[in-house]
Biotite code that builds the C-alpha atoms (Angstrom):
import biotite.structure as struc

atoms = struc.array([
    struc.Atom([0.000, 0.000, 0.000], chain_id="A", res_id=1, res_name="UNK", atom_name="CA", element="C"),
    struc.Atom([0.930, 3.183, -1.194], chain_id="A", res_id=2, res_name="UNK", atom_name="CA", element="C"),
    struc.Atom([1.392, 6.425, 0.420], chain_id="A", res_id=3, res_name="UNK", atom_name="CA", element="C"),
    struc.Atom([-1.544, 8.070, -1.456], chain_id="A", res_id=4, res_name="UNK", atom_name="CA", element="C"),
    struc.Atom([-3.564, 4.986, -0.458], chain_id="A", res_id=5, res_name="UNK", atom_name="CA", element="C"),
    struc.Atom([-2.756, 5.157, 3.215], chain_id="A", res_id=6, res_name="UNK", atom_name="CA", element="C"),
    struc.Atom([-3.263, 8.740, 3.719], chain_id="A", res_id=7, res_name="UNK", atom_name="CA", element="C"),
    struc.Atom([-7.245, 8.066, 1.804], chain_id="A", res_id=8, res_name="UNK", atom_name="CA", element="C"),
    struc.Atom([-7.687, 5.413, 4.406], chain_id="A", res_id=9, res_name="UNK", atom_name="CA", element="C"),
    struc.Atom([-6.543, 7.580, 7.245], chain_id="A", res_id=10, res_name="UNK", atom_name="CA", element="C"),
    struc.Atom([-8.713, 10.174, 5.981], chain_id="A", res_id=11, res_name="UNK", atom_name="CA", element="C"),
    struc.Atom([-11.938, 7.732, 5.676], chain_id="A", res_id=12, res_name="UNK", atom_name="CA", element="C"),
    struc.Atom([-11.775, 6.966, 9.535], chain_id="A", res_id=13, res_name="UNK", atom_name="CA", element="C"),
    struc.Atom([-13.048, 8.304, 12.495], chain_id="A", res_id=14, res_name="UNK", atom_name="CA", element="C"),
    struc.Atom([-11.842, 5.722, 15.053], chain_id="A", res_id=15, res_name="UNK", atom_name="CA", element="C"),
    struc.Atom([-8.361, 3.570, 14.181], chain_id="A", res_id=16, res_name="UNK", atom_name="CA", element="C"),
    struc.Atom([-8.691, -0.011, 13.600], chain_id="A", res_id=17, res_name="UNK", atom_name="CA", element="C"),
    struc.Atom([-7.941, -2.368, 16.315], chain_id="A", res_id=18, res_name="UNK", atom_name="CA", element="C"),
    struc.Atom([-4.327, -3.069, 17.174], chain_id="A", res_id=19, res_name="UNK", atom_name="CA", element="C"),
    struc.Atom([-4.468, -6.446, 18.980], chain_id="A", res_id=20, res_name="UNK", atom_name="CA", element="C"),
    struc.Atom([-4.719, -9.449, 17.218], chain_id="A", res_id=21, res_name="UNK", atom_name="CA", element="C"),
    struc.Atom([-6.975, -10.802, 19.860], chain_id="A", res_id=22, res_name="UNK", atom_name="CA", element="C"),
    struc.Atom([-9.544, -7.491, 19.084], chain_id="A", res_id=23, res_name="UNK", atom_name="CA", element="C"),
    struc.Atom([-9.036, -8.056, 15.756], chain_id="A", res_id=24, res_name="UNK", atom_name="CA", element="C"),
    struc.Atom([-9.996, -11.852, 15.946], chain_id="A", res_id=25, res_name="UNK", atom_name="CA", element="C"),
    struc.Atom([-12.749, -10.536, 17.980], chain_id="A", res_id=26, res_name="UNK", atom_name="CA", element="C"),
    struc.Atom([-14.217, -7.754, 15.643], chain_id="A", res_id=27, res_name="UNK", atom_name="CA", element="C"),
    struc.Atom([-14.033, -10.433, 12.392], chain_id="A", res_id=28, res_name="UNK", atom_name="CA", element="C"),
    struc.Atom([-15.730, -13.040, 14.371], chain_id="A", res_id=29, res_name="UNK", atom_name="CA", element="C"),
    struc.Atom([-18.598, -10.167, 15.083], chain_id="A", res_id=30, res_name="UNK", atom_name="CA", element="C"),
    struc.Atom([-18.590, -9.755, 11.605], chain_id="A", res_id=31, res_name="UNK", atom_name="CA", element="C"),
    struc.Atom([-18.588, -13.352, 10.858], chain_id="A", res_id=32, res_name="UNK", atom_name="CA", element="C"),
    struc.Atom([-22.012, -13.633, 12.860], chain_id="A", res_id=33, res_name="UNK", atom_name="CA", element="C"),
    struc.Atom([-19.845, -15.417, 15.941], chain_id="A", res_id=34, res_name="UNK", atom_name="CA", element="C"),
    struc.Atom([-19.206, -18.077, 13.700], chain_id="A", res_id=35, res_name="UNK", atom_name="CA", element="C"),
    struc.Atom([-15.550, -19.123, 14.288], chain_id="A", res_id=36, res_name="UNK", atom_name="CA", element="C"),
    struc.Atom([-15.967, -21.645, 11.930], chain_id="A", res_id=37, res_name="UNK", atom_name="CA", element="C"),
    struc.Atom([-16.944, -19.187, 8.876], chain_id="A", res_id=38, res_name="UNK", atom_name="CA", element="C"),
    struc.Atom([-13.761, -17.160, 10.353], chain_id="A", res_id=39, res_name="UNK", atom_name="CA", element="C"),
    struc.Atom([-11.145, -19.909, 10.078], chain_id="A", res_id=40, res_name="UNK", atom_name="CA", element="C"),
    struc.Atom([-12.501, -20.599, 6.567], chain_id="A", res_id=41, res_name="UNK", atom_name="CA", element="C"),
    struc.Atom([-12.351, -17.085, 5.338], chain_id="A", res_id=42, res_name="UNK", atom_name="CA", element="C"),
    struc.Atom([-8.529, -16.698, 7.095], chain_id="A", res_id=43, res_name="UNK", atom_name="CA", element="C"),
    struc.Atom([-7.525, -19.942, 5.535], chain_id="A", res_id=44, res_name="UNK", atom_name="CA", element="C"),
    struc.Atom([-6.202, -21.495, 9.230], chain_id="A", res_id=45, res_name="UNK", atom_name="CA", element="C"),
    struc.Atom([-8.044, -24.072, 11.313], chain_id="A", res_id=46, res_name="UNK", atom_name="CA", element="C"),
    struc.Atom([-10.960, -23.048, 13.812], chain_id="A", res_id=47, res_name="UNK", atom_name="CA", element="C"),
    struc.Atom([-8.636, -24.109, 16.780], chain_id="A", res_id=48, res_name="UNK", atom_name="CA", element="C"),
    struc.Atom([-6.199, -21.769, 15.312], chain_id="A", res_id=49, res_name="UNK", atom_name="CA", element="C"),
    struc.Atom([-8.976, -18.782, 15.577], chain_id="A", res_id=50, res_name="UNK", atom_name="CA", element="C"),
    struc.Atom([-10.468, -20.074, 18.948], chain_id="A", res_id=51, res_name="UNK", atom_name="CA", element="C"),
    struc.Atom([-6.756, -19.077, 20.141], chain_id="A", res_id=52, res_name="UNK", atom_name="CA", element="C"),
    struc.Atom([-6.127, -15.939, 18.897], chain_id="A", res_id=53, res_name="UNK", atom_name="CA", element="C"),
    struc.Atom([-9.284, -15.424, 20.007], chain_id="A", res_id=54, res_name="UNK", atom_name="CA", element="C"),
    struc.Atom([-8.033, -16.064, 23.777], chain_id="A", res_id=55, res_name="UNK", atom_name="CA", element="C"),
    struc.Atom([-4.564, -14.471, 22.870], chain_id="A", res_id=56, res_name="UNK", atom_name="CA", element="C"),
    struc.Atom([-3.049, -17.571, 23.206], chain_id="A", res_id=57, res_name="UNK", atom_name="CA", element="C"),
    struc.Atom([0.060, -17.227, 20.305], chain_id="A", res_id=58, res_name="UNK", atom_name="CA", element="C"),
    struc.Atom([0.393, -15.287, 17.771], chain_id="A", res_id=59, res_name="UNK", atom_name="CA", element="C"),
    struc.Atom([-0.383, -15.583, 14.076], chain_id="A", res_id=60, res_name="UNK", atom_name="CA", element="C"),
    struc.Atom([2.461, -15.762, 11.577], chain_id="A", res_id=61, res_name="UNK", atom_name="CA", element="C"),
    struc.Atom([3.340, -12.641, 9.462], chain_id="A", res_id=62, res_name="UNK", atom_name="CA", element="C"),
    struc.Atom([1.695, -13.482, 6.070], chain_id="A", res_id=63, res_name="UNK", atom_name="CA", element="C"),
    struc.Atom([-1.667, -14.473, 8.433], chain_id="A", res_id=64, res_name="UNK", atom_name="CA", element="C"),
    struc.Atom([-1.209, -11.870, 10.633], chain_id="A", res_id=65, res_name="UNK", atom_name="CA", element="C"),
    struc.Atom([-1.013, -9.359, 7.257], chain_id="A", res_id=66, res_name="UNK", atom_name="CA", element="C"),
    struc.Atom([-4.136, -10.830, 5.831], chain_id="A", res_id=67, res_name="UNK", atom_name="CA", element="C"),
    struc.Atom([-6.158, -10.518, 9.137], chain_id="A", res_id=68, res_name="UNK", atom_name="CA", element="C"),
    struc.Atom([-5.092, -6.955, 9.582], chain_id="A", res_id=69, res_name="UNK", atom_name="CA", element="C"),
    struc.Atom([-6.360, -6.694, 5.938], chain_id="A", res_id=70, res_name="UNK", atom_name="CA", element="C"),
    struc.Atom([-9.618, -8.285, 6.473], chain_id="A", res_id=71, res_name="UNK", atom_name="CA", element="C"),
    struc.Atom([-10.091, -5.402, 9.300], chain_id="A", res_id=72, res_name="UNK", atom_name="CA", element="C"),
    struc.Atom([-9.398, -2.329, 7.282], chain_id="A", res_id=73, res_name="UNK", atom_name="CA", element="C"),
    struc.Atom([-11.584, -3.558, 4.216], chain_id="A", res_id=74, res_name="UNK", atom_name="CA", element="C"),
    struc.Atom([-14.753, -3.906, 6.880], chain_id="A", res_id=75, res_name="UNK", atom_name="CA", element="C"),
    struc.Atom([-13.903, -1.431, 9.443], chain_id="A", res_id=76, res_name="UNK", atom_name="CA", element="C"),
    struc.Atom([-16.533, 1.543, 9.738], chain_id="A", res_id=77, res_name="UNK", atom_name="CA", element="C"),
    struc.Atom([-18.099, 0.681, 5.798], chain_id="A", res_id=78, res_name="UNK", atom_name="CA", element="C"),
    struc.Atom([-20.847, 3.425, 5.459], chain_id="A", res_id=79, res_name="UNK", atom_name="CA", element="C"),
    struc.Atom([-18.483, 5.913, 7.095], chain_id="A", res_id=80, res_name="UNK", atom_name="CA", element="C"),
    struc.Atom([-16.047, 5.426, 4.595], chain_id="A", res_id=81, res_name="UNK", atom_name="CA", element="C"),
    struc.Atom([-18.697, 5.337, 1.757], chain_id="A", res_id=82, res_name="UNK", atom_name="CA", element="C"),
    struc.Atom([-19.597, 9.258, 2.977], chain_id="A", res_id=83, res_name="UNK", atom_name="CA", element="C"),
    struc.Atom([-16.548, 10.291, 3.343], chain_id="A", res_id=84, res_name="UNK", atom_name="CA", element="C"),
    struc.Atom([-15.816, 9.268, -0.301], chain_id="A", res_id=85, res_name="UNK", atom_name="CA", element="C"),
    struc.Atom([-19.156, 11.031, -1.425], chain_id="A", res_id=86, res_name="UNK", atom_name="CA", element="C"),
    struc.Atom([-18.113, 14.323, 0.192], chain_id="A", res_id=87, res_name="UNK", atom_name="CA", element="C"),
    struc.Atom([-15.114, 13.614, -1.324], chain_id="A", res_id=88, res_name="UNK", atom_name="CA", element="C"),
    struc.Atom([-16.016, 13.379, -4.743], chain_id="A", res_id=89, res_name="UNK", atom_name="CA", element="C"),
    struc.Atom([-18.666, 16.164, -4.376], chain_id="A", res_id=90, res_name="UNK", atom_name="CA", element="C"),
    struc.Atom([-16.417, 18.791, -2.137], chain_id="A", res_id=91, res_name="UNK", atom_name="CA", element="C"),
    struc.Atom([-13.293, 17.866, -3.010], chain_id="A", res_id=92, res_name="UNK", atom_name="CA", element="C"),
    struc.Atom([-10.225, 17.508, -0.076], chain_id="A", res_id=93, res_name="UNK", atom_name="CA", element="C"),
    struc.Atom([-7.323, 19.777, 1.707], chain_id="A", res_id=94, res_name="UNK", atom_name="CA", element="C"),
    struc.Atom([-3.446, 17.441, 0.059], chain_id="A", res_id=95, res_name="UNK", atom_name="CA", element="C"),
    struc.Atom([-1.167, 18.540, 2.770], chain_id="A", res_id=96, res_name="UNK", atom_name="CA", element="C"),
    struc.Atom([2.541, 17.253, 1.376], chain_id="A", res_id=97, res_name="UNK", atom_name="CA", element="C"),
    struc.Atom([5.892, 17.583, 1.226], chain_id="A", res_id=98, res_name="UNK", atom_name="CA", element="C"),
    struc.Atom([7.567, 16.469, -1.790], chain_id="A", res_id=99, res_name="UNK", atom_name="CA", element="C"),
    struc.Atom([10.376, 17.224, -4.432], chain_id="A", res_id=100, res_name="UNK", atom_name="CA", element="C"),
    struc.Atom([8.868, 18.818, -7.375], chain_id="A", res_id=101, res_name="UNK", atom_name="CA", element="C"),
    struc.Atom([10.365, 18.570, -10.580], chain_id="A", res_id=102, res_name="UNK", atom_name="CA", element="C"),
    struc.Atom([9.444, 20.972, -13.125], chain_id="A", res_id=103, res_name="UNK", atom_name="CA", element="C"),
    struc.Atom([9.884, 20.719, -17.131], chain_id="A", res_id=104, res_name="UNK", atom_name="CA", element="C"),
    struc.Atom([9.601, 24.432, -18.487], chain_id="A", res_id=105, res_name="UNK", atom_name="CA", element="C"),
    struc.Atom([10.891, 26.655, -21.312], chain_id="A", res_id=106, res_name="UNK", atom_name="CA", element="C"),
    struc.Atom([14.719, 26.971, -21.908], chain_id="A", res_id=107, res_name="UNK", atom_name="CA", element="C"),
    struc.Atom([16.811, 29.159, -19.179], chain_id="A", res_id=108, res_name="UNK", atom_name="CA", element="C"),
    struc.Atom([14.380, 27.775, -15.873], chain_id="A", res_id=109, res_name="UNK", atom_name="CA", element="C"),
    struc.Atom([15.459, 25.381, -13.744], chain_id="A", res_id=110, res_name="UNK", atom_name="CA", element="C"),
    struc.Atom([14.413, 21.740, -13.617], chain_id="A", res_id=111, res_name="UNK", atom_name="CA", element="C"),
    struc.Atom([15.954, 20.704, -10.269], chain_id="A", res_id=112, res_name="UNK", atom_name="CA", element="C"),
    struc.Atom([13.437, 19.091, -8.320], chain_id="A", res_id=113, res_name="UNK", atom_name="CA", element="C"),
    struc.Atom([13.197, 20.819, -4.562], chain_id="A", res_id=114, res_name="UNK", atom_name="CA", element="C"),
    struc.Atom([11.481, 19.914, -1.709], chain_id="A", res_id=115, res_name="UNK", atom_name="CA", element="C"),
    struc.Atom([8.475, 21.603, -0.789], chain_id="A", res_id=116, res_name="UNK", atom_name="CA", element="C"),
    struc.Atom([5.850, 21.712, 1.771], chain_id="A", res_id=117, res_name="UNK", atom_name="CA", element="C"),
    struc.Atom([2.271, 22.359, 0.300], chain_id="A", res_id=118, res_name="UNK", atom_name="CA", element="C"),
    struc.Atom([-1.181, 22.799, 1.635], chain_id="A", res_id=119, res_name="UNK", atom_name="CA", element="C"),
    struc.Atom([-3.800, 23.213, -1.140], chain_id="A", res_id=120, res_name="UNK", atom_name="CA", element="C"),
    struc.Atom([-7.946, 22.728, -1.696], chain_id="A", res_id=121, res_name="UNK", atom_name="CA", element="C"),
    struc.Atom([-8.179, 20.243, -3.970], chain_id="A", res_id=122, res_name="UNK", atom_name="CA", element="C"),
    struc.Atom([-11.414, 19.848, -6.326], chain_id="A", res_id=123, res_name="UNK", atom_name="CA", element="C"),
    struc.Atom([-13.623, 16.783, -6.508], chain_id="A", res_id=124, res_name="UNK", atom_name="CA", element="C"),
    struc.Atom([-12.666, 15.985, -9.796], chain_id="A", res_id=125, res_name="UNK", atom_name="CA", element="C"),
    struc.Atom([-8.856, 14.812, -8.437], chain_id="A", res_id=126, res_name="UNK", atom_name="CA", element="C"),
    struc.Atom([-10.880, 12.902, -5.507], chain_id="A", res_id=127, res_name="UNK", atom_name="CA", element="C"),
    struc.Atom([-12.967, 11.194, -8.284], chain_id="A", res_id=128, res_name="UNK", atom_name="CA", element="C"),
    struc.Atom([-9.807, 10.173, -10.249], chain_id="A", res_id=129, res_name="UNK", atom_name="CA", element="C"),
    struc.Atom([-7.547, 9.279, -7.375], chain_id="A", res_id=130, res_name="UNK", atom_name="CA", element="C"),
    struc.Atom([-10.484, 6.251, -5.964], chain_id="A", res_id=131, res_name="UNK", atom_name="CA", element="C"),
    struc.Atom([-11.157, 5.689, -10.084], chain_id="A", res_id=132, res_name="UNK", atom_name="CA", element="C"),
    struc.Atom([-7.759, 4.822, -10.232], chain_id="A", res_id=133, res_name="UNK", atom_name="CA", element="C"),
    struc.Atom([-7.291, 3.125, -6.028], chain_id="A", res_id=134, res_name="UNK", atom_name="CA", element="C"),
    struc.Atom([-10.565, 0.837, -7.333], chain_id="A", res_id=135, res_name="UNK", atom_name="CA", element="C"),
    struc.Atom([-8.825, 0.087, -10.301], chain_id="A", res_id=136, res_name="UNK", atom_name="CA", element="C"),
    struc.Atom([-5.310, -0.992, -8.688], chain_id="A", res_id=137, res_name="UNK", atom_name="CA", element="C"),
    struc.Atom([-3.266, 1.566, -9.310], chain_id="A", res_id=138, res_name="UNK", atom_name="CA", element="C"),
    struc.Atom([0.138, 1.440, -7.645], chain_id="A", res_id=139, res_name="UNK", atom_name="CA", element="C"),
    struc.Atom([1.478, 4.420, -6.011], chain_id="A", res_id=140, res_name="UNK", atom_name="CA", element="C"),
    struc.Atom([3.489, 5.821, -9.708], chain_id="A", res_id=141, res_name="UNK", atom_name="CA", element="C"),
    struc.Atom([0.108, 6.173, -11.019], chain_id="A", res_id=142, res_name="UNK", atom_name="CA", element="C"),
    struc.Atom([-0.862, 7.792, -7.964], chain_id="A", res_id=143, res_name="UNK", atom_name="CA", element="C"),
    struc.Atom([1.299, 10.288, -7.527], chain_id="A", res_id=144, res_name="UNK", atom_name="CA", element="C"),
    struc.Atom([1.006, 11.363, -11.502], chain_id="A", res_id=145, res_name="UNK", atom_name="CA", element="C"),
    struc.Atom([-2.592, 12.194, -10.881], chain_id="A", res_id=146, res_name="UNK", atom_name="CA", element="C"),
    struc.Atom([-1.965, 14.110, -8.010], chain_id="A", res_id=147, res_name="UNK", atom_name="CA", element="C"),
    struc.Atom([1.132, 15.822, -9.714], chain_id="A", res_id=148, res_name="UNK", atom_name="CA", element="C"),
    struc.Atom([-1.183, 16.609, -12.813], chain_id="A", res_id=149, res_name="UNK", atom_name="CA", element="C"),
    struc.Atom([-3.510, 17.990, -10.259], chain_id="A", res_id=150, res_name="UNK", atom_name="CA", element="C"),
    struc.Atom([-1.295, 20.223, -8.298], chain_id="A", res_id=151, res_name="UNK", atom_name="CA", element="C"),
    struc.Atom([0.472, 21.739, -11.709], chain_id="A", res_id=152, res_name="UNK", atom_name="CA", element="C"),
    struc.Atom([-3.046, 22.595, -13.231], chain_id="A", res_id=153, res_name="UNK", atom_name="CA", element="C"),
    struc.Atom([-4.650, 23.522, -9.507], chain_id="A", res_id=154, res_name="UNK", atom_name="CA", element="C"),
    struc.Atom([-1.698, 25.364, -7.409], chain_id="A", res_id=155, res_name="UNK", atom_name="CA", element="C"),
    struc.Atom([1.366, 26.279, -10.159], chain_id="A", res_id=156, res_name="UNK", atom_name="CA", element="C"),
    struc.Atom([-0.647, 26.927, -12.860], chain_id="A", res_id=157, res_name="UNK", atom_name="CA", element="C"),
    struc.Atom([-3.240, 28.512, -11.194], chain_id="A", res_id=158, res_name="UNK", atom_name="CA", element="C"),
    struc.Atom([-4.438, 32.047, -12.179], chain_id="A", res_id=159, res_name="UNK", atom_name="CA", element="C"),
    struc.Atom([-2.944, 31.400, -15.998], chain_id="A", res_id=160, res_name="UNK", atom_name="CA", element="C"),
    struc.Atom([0.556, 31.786, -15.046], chain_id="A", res_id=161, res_name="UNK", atom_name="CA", element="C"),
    struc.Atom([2.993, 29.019, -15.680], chain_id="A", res_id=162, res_name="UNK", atom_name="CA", element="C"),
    struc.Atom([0.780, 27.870, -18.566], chain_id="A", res_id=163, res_name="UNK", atom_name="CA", element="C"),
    struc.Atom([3.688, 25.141, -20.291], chain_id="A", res_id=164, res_name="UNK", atom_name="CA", element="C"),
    struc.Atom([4.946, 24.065, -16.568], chain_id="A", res_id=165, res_name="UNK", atom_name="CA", element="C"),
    struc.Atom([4.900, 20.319, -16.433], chain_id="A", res_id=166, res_name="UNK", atom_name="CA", element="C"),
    struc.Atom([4.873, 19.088, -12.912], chain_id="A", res_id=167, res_name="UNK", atom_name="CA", element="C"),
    struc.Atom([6.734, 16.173, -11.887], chain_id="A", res_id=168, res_name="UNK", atom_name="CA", element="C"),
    struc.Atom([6.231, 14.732, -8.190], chain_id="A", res_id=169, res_name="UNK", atom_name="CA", element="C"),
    struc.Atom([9.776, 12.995, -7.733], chain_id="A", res_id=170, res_name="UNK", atom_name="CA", element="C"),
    struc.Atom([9.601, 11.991, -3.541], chain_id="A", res_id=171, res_name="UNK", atom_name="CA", element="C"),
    struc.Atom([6.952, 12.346, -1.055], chain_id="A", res_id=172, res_name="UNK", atom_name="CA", element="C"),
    struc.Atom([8.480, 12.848, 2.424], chain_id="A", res_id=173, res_name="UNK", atom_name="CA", element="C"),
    struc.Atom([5.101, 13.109, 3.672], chain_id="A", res_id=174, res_name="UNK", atom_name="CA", element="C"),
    struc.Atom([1.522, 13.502, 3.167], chain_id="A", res_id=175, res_name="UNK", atom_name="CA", element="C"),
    struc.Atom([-1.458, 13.756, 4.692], chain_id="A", res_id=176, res_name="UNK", atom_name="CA", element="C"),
    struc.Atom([-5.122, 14.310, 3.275], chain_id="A", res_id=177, res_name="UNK", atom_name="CA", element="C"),
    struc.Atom([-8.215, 16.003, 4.650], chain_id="A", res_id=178, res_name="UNK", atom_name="CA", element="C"),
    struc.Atom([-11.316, 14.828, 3.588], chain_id="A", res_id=179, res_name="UNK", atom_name="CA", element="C"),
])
């Protein structure tokens, strides 16, 4: 998971998923209608094996302890994520980042890229594109082209100036959205 994706998922919750592995076990098995044996099935592991994570007795392994943390996050707080995406898509979001731009302009400007912090409105329309392309399974290149098409036509560009500036998003230090 990319940076781009994290920071939407951050942004889609109100509460953080749970960190234990034994109130993880616990909020799948909720979700699994207390069924442990539905659980195990859906985890791939034995229904002894989920009876004692349940308890806290051991520990899964890493590739079953990655896919239970992954079963949390894809049904953790559903319809809150589903209006946060809306108002998203219909309000558009605050990109708070620090990255080197690179910039590709006429003859006798620089292109070095430089590190830059940025806090800008974004429109809908880059919300709507950056979960088209998330749904789609975009990795985090594709990602981060999007948002550097966005920023060049929404904060460099902005007001006509700049108009033959190409943006190019080289390295995110960090980034943060708010939805």
């Amino acid at each position: 998971m990319g940076e781009i994706d994290e920071g939407l998922e951050r942004a889609e919750r109100t509460r953080p998923i749970p960190q234990s592995v034994q109130a993880r076990m616990r909020f799948l098995l909720k979700d699994a209608k207390g069924s442990t044996k539905q659980l195990a099935a859906d985890l791939g592991v034995s229904q002894r094996t989920v009876q004692r994570w349940l308890k806290g007795q051991g520990t899964p392994k890493p590739a079953a302890a990655k896919k239970v943390e992954q079963r949390v996050r894809t049904k953790w707080q559903p319809r809150v994520k589903q209006r946060v995406r809306r108002d998203a898509e219909k309000n558009g979001f605050t990109l708070h980042i620090q990255a080197a731009f690179g910039f590709s302009a006429a003859s006798g400007s620089t292109d070095d890229p430089r590190q830059r912090p940025i806090t800008h409105k974004m429109p809908g329309s880059v919300a709507q594109q950056l979960y088209a392309a998330r749904d789609a399974g975009a990795d985090q290149a594709e990602q981060e082209q999007i948002l550097a098409d966005a920023l060049g036509e929404h904060y460099f560009r902005q007001g006509g100036r700049a108009r033959r500036l190409d943006v190019e998003l080289n390295d995110i230090s960090w980034m943060d959205l708010e939805l």
